[in-house]
C-alpha positions as CSV (number, residue, x, y, z in Angstrom):
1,X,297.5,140.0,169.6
2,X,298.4,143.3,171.1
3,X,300.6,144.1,174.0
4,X,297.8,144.2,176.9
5,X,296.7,140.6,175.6
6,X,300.7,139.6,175.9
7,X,300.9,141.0,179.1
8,X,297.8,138.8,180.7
9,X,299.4,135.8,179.3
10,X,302.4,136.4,181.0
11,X,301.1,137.6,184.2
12,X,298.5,134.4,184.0
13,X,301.5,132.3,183.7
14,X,303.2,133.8,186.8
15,X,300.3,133.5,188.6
16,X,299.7,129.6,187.9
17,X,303.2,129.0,189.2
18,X,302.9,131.2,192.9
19,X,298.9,129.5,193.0
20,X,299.3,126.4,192.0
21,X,302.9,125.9,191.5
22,X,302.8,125.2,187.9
23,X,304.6,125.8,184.6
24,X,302.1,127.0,181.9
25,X,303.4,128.8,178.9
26,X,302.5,132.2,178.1
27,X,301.3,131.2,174.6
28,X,299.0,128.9,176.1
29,X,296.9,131.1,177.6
30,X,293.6,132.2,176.1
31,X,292.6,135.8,176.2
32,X,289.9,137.5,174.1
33,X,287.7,140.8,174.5
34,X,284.7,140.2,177.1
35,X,281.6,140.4,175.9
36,X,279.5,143.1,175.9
37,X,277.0,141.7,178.3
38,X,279.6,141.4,181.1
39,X,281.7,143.1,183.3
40,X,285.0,143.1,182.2
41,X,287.7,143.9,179.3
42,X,289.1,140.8,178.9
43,X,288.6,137.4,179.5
44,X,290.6,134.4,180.5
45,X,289.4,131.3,179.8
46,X,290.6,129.0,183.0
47,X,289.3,125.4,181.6
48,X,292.5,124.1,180.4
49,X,293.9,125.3,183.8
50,X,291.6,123.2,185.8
51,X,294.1,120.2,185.2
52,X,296.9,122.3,186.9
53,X,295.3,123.6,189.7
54,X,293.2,120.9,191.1
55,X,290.2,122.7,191.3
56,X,287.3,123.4,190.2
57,X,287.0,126.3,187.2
58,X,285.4,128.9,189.5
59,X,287.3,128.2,192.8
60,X,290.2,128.1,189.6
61,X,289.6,131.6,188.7
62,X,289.3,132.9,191.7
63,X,292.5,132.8,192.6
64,X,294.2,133.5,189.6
65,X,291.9,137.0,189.3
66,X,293.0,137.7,193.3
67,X,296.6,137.7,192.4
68,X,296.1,139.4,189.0
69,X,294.7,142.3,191.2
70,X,297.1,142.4,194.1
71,X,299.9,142.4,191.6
72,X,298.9,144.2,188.6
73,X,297.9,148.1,189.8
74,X,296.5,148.1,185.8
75,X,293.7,145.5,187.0
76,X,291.3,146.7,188.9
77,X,288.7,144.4,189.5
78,X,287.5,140.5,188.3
79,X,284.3,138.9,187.9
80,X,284.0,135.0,187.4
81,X,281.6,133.4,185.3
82,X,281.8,129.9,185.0
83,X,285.5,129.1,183.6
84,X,286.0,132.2,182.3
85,X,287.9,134.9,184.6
86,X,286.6,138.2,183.4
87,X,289.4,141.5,184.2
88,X,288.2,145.3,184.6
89,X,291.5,147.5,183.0
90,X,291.6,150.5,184.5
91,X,290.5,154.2,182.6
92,X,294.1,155.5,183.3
93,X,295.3,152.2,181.0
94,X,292.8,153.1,178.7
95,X,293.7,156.9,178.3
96,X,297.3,156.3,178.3
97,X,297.1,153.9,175.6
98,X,294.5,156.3,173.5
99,X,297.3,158.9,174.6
100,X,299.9,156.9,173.1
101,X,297.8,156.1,169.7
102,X,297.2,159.9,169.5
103,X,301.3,160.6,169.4
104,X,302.1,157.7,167.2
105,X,302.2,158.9,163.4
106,X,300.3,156.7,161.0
107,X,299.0,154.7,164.2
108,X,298.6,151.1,163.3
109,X,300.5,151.2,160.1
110,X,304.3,148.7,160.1
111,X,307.5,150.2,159.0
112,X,307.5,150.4,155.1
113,X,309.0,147.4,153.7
114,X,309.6,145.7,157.1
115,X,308.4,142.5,156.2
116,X,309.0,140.7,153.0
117,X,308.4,141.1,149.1
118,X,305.2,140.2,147.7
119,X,303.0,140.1,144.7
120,X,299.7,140.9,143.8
121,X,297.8,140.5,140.5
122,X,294.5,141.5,139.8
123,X,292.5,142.7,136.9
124,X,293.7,141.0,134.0
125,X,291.5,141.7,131.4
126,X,290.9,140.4,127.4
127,X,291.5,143.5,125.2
128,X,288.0,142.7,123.4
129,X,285.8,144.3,125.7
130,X,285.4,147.6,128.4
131,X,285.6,146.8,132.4
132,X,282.4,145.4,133.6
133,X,281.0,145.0,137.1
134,X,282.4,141.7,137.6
135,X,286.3,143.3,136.9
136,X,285.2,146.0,139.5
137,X,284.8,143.7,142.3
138,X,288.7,142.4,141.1
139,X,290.2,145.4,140.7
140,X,288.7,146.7,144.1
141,X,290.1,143.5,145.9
142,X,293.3,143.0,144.4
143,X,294.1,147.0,144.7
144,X,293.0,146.9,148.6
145,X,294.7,143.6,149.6
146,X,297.8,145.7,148.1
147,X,297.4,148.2,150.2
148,X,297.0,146.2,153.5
149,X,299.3,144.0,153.0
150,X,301.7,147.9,152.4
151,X,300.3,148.8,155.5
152,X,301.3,145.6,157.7
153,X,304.9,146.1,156.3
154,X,305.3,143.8,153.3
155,X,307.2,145.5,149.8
156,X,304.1,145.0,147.6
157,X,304.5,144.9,143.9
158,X,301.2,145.4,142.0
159,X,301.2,143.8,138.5
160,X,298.3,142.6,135.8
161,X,298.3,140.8,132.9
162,X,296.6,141.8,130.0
163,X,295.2,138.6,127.7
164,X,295.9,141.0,124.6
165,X,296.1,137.2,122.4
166,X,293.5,134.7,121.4
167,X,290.4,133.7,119.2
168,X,288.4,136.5,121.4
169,X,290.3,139.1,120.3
170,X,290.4,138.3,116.5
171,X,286.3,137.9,117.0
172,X,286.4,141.8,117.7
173,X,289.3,142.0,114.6
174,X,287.0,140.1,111.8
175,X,283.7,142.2,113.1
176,X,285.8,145.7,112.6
177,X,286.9,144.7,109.4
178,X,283.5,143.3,108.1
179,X,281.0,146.4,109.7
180,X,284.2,148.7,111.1
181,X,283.8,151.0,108.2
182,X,287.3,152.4,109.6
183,X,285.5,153.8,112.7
184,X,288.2,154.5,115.3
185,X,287.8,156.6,118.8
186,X,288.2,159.9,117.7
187,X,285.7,159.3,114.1
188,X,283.1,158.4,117.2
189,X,283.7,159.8,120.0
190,X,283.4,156.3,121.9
191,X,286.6,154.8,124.1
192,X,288.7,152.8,122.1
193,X,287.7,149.6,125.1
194,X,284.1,150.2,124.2
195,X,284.6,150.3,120.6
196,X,286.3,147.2,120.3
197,X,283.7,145.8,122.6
198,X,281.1,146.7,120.5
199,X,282.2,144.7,118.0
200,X,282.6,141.7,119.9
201,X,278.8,141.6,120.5
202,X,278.8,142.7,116.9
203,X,280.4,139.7,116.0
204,X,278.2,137.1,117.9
205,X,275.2,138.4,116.8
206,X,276.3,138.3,113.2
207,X,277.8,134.8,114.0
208,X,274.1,133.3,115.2
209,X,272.6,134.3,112.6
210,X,274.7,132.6,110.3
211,X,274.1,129.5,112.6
212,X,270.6,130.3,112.5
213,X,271.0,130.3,108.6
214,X,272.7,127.4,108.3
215,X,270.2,125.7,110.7
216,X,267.2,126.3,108.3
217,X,268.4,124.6,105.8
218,X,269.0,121.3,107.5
219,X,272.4,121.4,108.7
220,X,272.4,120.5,112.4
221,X,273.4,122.7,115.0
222,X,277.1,121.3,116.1
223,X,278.0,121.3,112.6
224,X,276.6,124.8,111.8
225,X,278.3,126.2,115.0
226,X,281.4,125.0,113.6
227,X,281.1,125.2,110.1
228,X,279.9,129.3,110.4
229,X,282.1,131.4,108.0
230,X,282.6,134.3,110.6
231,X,284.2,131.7,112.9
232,X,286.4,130.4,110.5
233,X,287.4,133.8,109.6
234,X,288.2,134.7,113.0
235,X,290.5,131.3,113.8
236,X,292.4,132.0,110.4
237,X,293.2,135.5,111.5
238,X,294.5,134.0,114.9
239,X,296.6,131.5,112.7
240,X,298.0,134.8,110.6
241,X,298.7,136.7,114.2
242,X,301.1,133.2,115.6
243,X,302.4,133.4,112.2
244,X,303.5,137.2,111.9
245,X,301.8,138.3,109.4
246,X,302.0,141.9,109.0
247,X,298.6,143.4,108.1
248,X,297.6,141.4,111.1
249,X,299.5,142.1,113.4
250,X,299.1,146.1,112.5
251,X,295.2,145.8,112.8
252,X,295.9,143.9,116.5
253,X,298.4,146.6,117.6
254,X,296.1,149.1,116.9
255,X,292.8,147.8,118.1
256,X,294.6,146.7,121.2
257,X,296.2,150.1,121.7
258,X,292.5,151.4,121.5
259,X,291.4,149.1,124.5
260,X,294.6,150.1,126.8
261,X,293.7,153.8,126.6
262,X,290.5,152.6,127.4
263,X,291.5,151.1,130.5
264,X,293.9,153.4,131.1
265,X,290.9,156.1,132.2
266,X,289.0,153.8,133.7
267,X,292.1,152.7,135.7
268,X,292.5,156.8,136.5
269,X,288.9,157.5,137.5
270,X,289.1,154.7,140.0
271,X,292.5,155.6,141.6
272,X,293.8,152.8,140.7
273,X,297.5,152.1,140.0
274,X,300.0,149.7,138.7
275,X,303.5,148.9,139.1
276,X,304.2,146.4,136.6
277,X,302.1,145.4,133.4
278,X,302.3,141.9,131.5
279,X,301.3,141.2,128.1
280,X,300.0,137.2,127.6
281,X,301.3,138.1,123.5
282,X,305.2,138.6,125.5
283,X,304.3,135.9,128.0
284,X,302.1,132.8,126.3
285,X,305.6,131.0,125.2
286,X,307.6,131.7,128.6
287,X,306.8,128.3,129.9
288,X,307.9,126.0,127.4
289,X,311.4,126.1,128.0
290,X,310.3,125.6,131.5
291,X,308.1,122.8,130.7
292,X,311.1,120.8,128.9
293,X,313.3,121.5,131.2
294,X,310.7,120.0,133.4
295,X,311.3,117.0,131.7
296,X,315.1,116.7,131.5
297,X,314.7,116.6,135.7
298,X,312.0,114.1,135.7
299,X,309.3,116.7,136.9
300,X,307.0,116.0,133.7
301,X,306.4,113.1,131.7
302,X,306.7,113.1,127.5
303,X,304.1,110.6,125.5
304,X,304.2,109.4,122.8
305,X,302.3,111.8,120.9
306,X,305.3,114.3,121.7
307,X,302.5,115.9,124.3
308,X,304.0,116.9,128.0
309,X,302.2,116.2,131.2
310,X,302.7,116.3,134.9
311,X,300.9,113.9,137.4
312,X,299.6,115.2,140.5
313,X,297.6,112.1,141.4
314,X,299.9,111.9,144.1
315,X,299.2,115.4,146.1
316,X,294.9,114.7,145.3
317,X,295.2,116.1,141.3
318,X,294.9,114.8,137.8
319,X,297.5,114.6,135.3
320,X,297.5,117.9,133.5
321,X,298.8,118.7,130.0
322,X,301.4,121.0,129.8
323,X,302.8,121.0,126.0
324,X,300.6,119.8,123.2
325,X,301.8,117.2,120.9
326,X,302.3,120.1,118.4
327,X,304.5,121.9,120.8
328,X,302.2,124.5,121.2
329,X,301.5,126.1,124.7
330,X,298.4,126.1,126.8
331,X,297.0,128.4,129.4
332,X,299.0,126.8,132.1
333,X,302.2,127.1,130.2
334,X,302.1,130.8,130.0
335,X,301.2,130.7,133.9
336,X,304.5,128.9,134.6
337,X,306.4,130.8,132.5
338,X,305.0,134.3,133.9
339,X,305.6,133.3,137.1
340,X,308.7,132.0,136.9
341,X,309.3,135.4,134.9
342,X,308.4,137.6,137.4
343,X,310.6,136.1,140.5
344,X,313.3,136.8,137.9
345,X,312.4,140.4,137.6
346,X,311.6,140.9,141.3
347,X,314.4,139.2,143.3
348,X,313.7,138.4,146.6
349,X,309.8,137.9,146.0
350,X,308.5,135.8,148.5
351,X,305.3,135.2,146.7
352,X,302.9,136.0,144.3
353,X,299.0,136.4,145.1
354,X,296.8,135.8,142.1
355,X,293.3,138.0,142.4
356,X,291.1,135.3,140.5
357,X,287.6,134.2,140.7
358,X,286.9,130.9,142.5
359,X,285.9,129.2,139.5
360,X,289.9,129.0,138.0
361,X,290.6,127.0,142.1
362,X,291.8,124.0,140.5
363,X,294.0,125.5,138.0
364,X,296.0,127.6,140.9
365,X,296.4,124.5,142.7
366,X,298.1,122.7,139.8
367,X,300.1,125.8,138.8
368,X,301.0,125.8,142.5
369,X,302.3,122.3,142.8
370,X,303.8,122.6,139.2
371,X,306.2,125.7,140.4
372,X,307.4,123.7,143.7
373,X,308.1,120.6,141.2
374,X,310.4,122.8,139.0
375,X,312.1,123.9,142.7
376,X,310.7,127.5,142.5
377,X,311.4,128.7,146.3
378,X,308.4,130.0,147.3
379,X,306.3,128.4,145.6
380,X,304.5,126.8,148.1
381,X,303.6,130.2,149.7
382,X,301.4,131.8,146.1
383,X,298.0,132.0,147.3
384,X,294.9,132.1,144.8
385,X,292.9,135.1,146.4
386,X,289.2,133.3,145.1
387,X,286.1,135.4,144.8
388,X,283.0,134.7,144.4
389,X,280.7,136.5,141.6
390,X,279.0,139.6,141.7
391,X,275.2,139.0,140.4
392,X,272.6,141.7,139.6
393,X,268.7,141.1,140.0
394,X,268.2,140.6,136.8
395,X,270.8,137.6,136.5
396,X,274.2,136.6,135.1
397,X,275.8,138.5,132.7
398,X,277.1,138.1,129.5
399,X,279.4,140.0,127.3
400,X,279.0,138.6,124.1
401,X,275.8,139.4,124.6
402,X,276.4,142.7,125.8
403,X,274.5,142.2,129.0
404,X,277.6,143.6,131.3
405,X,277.3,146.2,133.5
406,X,279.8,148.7,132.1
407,X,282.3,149.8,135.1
408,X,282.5,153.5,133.1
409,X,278.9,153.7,132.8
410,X,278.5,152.3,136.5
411,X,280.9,154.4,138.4
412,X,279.2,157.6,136.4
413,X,275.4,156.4,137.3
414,X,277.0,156.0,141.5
415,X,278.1,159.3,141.2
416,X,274.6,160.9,139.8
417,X,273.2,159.1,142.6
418,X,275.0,160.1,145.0
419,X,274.4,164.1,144.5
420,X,271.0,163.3,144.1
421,X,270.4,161.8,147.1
422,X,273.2,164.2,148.6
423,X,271.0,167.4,147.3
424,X,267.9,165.8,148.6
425,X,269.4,165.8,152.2
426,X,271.2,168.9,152.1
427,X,274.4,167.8,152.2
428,X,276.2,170.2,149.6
429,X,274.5,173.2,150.8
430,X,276.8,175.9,150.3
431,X,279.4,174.2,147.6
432,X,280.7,175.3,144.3
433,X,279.1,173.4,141.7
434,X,282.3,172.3,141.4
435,X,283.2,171.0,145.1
436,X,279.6,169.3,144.5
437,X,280.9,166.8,141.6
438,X,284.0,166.2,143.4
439,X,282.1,165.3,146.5
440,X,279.5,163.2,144.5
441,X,282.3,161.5,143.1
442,X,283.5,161.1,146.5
443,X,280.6,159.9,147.7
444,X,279.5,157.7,144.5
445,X,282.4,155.7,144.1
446,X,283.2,155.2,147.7
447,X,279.8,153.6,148.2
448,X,280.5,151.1,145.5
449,X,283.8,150.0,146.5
450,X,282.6,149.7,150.2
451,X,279.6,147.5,149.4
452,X,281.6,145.4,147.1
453,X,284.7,145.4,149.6
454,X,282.3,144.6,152.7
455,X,282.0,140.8,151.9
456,X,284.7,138.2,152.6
457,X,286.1,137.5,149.5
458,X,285.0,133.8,149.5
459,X,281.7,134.3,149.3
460,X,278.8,135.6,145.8
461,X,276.9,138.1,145.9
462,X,273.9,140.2,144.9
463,X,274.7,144.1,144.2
464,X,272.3,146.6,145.1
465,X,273.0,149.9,143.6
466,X,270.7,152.0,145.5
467,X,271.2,149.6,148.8
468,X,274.8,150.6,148.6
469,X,274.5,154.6,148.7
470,X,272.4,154.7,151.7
471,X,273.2,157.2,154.3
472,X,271.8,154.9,157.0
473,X,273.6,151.0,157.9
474,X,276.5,149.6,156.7
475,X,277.3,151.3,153.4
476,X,280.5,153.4,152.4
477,X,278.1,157.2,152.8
478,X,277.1,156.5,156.6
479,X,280.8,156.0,157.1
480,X,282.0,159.4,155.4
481,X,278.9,161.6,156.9
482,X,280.1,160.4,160.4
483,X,284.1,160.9,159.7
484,X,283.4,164.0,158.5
485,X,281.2,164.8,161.6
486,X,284.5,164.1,163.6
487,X,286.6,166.1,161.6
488,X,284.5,169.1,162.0
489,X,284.4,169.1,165.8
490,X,288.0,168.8,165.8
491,X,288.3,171.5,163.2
492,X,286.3,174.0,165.1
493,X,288.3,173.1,168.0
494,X,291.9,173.6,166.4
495,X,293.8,176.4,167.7
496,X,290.9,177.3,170.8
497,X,291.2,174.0,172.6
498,X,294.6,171.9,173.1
499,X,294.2,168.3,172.6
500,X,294.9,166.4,175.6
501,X,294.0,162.7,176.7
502,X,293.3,163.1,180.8
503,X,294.2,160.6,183.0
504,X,291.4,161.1,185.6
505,X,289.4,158.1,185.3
506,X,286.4,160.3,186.4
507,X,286.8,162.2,182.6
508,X,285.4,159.0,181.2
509,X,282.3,156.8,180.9
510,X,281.8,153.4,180.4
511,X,280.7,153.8,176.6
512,X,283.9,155.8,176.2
513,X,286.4,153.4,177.8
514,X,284.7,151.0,175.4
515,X,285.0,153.3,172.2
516,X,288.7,153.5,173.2
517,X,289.2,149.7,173.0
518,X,287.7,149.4,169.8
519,X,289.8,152.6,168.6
520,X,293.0,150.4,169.7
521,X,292.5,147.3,168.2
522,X,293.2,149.1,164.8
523,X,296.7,147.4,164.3
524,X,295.5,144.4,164.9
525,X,292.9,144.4,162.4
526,X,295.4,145.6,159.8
527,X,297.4,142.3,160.3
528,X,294.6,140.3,160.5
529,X,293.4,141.4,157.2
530,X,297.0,141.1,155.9
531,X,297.4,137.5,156.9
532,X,294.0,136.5,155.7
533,X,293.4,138.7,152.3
534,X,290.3,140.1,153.3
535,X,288.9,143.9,153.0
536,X,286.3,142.9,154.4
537,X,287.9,142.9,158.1
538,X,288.9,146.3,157.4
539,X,285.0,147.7,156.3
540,X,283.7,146.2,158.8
541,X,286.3,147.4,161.4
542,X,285.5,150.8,159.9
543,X,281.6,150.4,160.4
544,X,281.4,149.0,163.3
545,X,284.2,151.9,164.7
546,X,281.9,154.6,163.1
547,X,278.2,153.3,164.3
548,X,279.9,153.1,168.0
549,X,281.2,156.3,167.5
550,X,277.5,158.1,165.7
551,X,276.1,156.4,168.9
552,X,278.4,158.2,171.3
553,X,278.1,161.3,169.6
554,X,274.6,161.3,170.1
555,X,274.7,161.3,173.9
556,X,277.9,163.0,174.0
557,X,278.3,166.8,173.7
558,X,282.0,168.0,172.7
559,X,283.1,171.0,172.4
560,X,279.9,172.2,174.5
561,X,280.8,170.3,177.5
562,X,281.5,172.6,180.4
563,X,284.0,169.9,182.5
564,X,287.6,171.0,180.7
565,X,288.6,167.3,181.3
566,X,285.7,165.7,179.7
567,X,285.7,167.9,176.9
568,X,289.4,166.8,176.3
569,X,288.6,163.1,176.4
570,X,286.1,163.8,173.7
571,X,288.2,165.5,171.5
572,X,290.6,162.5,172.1
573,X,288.1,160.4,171.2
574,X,286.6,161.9,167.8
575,X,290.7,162.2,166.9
576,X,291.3,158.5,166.9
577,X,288.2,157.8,165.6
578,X,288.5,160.0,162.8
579,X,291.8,158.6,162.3
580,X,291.4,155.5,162.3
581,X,288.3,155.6,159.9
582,X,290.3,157.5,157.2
583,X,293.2,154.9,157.4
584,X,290.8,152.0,156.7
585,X,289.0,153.3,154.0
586,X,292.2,154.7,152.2
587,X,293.2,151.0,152.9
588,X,290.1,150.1,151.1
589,X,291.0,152.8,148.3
590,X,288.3,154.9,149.0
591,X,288.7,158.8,149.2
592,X,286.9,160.7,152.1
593,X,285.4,164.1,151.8
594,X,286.6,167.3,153.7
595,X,282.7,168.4,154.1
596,X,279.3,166.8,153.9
């Protein structure tokens, strides 16, 4: 809630006690933007006031509006409708407060590190394949919810895990070895993620068809699925990497060493940065001095068997193993240990937020409850950041089946589009050939990041490449065309006009006074998109900012305007809008262009 909002409380307050000689507390009081299709700026809803007063809603509003008038010079008129009291701000508010914005560095953004220490992973790969679409939409989230949460104040620490350990892995292992012929990176000219992924699909394909084999001569499918010699080639080579062996571990080292410099370039052409990386090979037996210490307190329970489980039936869960009756750790192990891990190596975290898809829910609410069992402070404040999936057209994918959308090949095919459709418009008339792949970089990957950013988190969706570089509607290019729009008034402006915000109300319009409101309710969006997790406030802020804005430019000449103090407002105006615009989509990771 910002200031102006605080302000109407309190002076609603006040005037509940000198009308109707009643105490109602500022927090109390509702207050929200009027709508478009009244008069007004902001509304107070008078219902629950009814019961103090004594009156009816209307004759209720009317006097609280009268005295809000007669005692507040920043009111100037009110309108009732109903229950709701509807204010009129003045334009000198409005301009002083744009005036304000304009002087404030880094408008809208909290004092680094103001607010507490927190945590965000995201990404998280297996080392057995490249980044696919479905990681995109991860990376893009976790990355931005980073940045937001920066901008509302918080310390953010930005980790991954890498799942560098597991039967998948020694799949793409036994499939180098057996078709391989010593290829490496550098003998084909392929990155070291997409070799290894190659022979991941290599080795399911070679894996049905020794099902199918197996199959034709009678032996039913369960048992051939089991029984296939690839398979069992692939779970002795995990039972050699638990084991140390050497050869085994060398061949792991080095495949996996392939796949980081893999990701490492992806990582680069996205802008996207770490602070911290975890290994599940360092991390996978963290928990199991946890777990039994679990037990010792009377957190967990031990069977017979020697396996360790914790019962949640009491908080809506199941019982959930922890150790098996081996000893050996599960999934949920290494997630205790690792976070356990990391509030030792970040003191002072106040939580951790896990960028996961939706269908691993259950699991962060057992891991969760686990952590507050074992007394972990803060535990109780982690948050699973769930997303839905990200579906083409054509269906799921599949990566064993090598049906994935490459993020590599993805990000290169946006770009392409993009100076396509940029040529075809125009657009980089007048560039270097040069300036013209930067800017189709620019252009391409801001487009995919937007549309995949646009969408609460929560919910699937469908992804349209060719939907998502439009230069018309919601989509990360209309946004760009129009900031740049602003940026060039104001840079054929700089140094022939000085920018100055009037305060005579007559150097505005209505659409103007309403473009200023929107302009202002920047930091307020920040924090709601901090305290919710969701890029999507910001893109939208951003395109709803921009089409008000492309609207207003339309009927609103600037530096052509005749009237010195109109042409000033407008120059105020395209500043915070330009402003504002570039915040939120750096908040969303995305770069903007200098020229278009």
């Amino acid at each position: 809630m910002n200031q102006l909002d605080l302000d109407i409380q309190d002076a609603i307050s006040k005037a509940c006690k000198a009308c109707f000689g009643a105490d109602v507390p500022a927090e109390e009081v509702q207050v929200q933007r009027t709508r478009k299709d009244f008069d007004g700026d902001r509304t107070v809803v008078v219902f629950p006031l009814t019961r103090l007063s004594k009156k009816s809603p209307e004759q209720t509003a009317e006097l609280l509006g009268a005295w809000l008038v007669d005692q507040d010079e920043r009111m100037t008129h009110f309108q009732v409708v109903k229950g709701f009291l509807n204010l009129g701000v003045s334009a000198t508010y409005w301009a002083e407060s744009l005036d304000n914005a304009l002087q404030t560095e880094d408008f809208g953004i909290a004092p680094l590190n103001s607010k507490s220490r927190v945590m965000v992973e995201f990404s998280s790969p297996n080392t057995n394949k490249p980044l696919h679409l479905g990681h995109l939409r991860n990376i893009f989230l976790g990355f931005s919810v980073s940045q937001i949460l920066k901008a509302a104040g918080h310390e953010v620490v930005k980790v991954q895990i890498i799942n560098d350990r597991g039967i998948h892995i020694c799949k793409s292992m036994v499939a180098w070895k057996h078709f391989g012929e010593g290829a490496t990176p550098e003998t084909t000219g392929l990155k070291g993620d997409k070799l290894v992924g190659k022979y991941y699909v290599a080795f399911d394909k070679a894996y049905k068809e020794q099902v199918k084999q197996a199959m034709s001569t009678g032996v039913p499918e369960a048992e051939a699925k089991e029984a296939a010699p690839l398979l069992a080639e692939a779970r002795t080579m995990l039972q050699k990497w638990e084991q140390g062996d050497a050869e085994t571990k060398a061949l792991w080292t080095t495949m996996n060493q392939w796949v980081y410099d893999g990701f490492e370039t992806t990582y680069a052409s996205m802008g996207v940065t770490f602070d911290q990386l975890y290994y599940e090979s360092d991390t996978y037996l963290l928990g199991r001095d946890e777990v039994m210490a679990g037990v010792k307190q009377g957190a967990f329970n031990q069977r017979e068997d020697g396996s360790i489980w914790v019962d949640l039936s009491d908080v809506g869960l199941d019982e959930k193993l922890l150790l098996r009756k081996d000893g050996t750790a599960v999934y949920m192990t290494q997630d205790i240990g690792t976070a356990i891990q990391r509030y030792k190596d970040f003191p002072g975290l106040d939580r951790q937020i896990y960028t996961v898809g939706n269908e691993q829910e259950y699991h962060f609410k057992v891991l969760f409850k686990v952590l507050q069992k074992l007394g972990i402070e803060g535990a109780d404040r982690n948050f699973h950041l769930s997303y839905g999936m990200v579906e083409l057209p054509e269906g799921k994918m599949k990566s064993r089946e090598g049906t994935v959308v490459d993020a590599d090949e993805l990000m290169h095919e946006m770009a392409h589009t993009a100076g396509v459709m940029a040529e075809e418009l125009g657009k980089t008339d007048g560039l270097s050939d040069l300036d013209k792949e930067r800017l189709h970089k620019t252009i391409g990957h801001g487009a995919l990041k937007y549309f995949l950013l646009k969408v609460s988190p929560t919910k699937s969706m469908m992804f349209d490449p060719k939907a998502s570089i439009d230069f018309i509607g919601n989509t990360g290019p209309f946004i760009q065309f129009n900031y740049v729009r602003a940026l060039s008034v104001l840079r054929k402006a700089e140094g022939n006009i000085v920018l100055r915000v009037p305060k005579d109300e007559s150097a505005w319009d209505a659409a103007e006074l309403q473009l200023i409101q929107s302009a202002l309710e920047w930091p307020e969006m920040i924090q709601a998109a901090a305290k919710t997790y969701d890029p999507s406030i910001i893109a939208n802020y951003c395109y709803d900012l921009t089409k008000s804005y492309s609207r207003w430019y339309q009927d609103h000449p600037v530096l052509k305007e005749p009237d010195a103090s109109k042409r000033e407002a407008r120059l105020a105006i395209c500043a915070i809008c330009e402003r504002n615009i570039k915040s939120g989509m750096t908040l969303l990771g995305i770069q903007m262009p200098d020229r278009m």
